[in-house]
C-alpha positions as CSV (number, residue, x, y, z in Angstrom):
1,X,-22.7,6.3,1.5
2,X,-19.2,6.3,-0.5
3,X,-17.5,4.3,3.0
4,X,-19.9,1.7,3.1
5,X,-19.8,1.0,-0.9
6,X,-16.1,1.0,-0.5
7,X,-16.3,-1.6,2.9
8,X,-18.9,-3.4,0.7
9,X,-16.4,-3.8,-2.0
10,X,-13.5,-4.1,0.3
11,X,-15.6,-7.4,1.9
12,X,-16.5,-9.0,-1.3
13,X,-12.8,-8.7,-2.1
14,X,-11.5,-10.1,0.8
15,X,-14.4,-13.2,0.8
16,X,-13.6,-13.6,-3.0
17,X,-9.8,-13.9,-1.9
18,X,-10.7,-16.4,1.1
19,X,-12.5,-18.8,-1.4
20,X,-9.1,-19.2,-3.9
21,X,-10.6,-16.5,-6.6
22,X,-8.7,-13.9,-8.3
23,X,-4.7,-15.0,-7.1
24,X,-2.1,-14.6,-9.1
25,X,1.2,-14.9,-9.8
26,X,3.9,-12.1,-10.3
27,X,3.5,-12.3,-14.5
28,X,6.2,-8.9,-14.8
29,X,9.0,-11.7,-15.8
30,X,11.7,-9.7,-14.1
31,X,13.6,-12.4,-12.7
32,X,13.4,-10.6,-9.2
33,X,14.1,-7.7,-10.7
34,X,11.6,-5.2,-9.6
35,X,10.6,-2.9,-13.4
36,X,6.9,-2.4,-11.6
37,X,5.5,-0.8,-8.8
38,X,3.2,-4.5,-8.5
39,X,7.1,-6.3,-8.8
40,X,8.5,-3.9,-6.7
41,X,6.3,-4.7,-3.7
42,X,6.1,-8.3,-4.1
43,X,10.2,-8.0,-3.7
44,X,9.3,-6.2,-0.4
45,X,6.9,-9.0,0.8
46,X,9.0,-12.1,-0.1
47,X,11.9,-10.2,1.9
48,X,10.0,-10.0,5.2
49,X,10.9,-12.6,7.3
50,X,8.7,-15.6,7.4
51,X,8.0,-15.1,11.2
52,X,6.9,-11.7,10.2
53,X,4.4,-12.5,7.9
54,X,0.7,-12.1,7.8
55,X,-2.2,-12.7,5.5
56,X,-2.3,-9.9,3.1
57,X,-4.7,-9.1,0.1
58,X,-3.7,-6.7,-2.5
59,X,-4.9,-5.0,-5.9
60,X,-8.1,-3.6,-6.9
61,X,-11.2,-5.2,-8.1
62,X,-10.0,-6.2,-11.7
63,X,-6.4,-7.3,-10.4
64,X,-7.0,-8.8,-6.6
65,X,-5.0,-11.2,-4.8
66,X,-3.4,-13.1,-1.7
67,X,-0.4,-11.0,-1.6
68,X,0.4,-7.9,-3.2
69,X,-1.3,-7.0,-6.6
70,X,-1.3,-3.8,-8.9
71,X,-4.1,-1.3,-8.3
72,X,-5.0,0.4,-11.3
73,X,-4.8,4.4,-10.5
74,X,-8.0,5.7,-12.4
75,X,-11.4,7.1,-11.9
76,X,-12.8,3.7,-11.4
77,X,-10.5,2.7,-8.3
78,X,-10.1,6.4,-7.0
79,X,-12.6,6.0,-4.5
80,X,-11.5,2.4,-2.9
81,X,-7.9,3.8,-3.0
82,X,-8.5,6.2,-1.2
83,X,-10.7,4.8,1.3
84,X,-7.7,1.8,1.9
85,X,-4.6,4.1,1.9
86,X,-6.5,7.4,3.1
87,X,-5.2,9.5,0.6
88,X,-7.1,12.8,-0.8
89,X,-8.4,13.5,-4.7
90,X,-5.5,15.8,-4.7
91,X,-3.1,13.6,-3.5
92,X,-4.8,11.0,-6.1
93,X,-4.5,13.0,-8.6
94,X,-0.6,12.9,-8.3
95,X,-0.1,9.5,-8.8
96,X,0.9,7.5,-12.0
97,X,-0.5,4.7,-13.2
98,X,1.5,2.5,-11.7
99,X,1.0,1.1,-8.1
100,X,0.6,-1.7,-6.1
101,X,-1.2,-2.3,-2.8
102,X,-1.4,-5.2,0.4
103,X,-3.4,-4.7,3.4
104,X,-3.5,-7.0,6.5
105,X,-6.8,-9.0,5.6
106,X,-8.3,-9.0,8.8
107,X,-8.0,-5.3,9.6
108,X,-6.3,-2.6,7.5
109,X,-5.2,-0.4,10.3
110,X,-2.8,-3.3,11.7
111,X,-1.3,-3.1,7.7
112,X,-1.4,-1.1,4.6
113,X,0.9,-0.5,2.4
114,X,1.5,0.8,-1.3
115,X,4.4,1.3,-3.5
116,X,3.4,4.3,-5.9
117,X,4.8,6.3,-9.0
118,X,4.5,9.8,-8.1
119,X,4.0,12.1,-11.4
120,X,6.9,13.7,-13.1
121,X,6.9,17.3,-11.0
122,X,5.7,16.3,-7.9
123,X,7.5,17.2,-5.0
124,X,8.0,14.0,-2.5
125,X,8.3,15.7,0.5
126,X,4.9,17.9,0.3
127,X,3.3,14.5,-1.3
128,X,4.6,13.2,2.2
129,X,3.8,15.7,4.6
130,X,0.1,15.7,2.8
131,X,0.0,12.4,3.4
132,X,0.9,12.8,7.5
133,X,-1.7,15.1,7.3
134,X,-4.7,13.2,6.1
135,X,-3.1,10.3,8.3
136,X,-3.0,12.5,11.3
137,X,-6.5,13.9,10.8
138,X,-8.6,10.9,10.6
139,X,-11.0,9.3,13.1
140,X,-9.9,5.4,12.9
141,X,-12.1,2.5,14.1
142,X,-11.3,-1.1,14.1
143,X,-8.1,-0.1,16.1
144,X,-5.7,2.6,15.9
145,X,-2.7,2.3,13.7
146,X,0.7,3.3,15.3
147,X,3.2,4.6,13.0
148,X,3.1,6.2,9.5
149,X,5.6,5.9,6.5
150,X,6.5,7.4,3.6
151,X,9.7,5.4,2.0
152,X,11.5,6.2,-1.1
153,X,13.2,3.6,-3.2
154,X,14.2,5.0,-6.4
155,X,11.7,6.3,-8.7
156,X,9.0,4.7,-6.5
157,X,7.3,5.5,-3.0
158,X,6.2,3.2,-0.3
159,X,3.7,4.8,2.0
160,X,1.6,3.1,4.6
161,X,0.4,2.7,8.2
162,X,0.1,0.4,10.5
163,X,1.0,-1.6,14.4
164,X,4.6,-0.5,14.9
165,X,6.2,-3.6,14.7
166,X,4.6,-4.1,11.1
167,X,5.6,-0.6,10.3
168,X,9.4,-1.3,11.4
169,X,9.2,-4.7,9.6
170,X,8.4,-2.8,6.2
171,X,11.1,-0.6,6.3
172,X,13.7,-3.5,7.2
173,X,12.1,-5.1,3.7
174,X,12.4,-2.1,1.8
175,X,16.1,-2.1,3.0
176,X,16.8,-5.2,2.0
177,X,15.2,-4.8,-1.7
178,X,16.8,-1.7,-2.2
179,X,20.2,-0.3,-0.1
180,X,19.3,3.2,-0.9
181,X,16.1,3.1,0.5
182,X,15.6,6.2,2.3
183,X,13.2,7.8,4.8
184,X,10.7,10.6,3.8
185,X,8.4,10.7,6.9
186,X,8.5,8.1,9.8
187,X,6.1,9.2,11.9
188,X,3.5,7.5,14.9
189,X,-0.1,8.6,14.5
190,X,-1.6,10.7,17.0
């Protein structure tokens, strides 16, 4: 019953986005300076290459968009979030309140990404390999995803899944916004 009110949600957010309602524009005023999770992955979008591109939805219900929007980490959105970025309620849990999501809007498994704030203590790596682990272990449909990452770019995480040559795209764009972008877990999906 919880998948199909999340796909039910997930669809009216997707037709809403399709008709014009609920875009916005980064409003973080960082000059392109990324201070946000939300700013941090529209730098990451707007340095894919145009060719690369793809409609993409973001946010959750109160904050959705064409592009890449902040999701609101609370017991409200726990449930979509999950369902989009197939996280557990543990790995939930660990998150701050500060993350932004973008998903291909046709299918999810060809795209989706977040950037996230993991909360002070939280070990990256075991928040990675947890997330491999949930990645690893579910039954997709609507095609199969190719390639796991888990990115990190300061205080901030990109995870996601995706085709490869998405994937591989992401990471170039996460180089670009940030030199010290390293890898955590770059993984295909079995």
């Amino acid at each position: 019953m919880k998948k199909i009110v999340c796909v039910t949600l997930t669809t009216i957010m997707i037709l809403l986005l399709l008709t014009g309602c609920g875009s916005k524009k980064n409003d973080s005023g960082s000059g392109g300076s990324s201070t946000s999770a939300e700013a941090l992955l529209q730098d990451i979008w707007g340095a894919f290459n145009e060719k690369d591109q793809f409609a993409v939805s973001g946010g959750d219900e109160k904050n959705a968009a064409q592009g890449p929007a902040r999701f609101e980490i609370n017991a409200d959105n726990a449930e979509t979030f999950q369902y989009l970025l197939h996280v557990t309620d543990e790995m939930y849990a660990q998150l701050e309140n500060d993350a932004a999501t973008m998903q291909h809007m046709m299918n999810t498994n060809t795209f989706s990404a977040a950037v996230v704030k993991l909360k002070s203590g939280v070990d990256t790596k075991s928040f990675a390999d947890s997330y491999q682990q949930e990645l690893n272990g579910q039954q997709w449909m609507c095609g199969f995803p190719d390639k796991m990452l888990v990115l990190s770019l300061g205080d901030y995480l990109v995870i996601g899944y995706g085709k490869m040559d998405n994937m591989d795209n992401l990471q170039k764009a996460c180089a670009k916004v940030d030199s010290n972008c390293s890898i955590v877990i770059e993984a295909p999906l079995a």
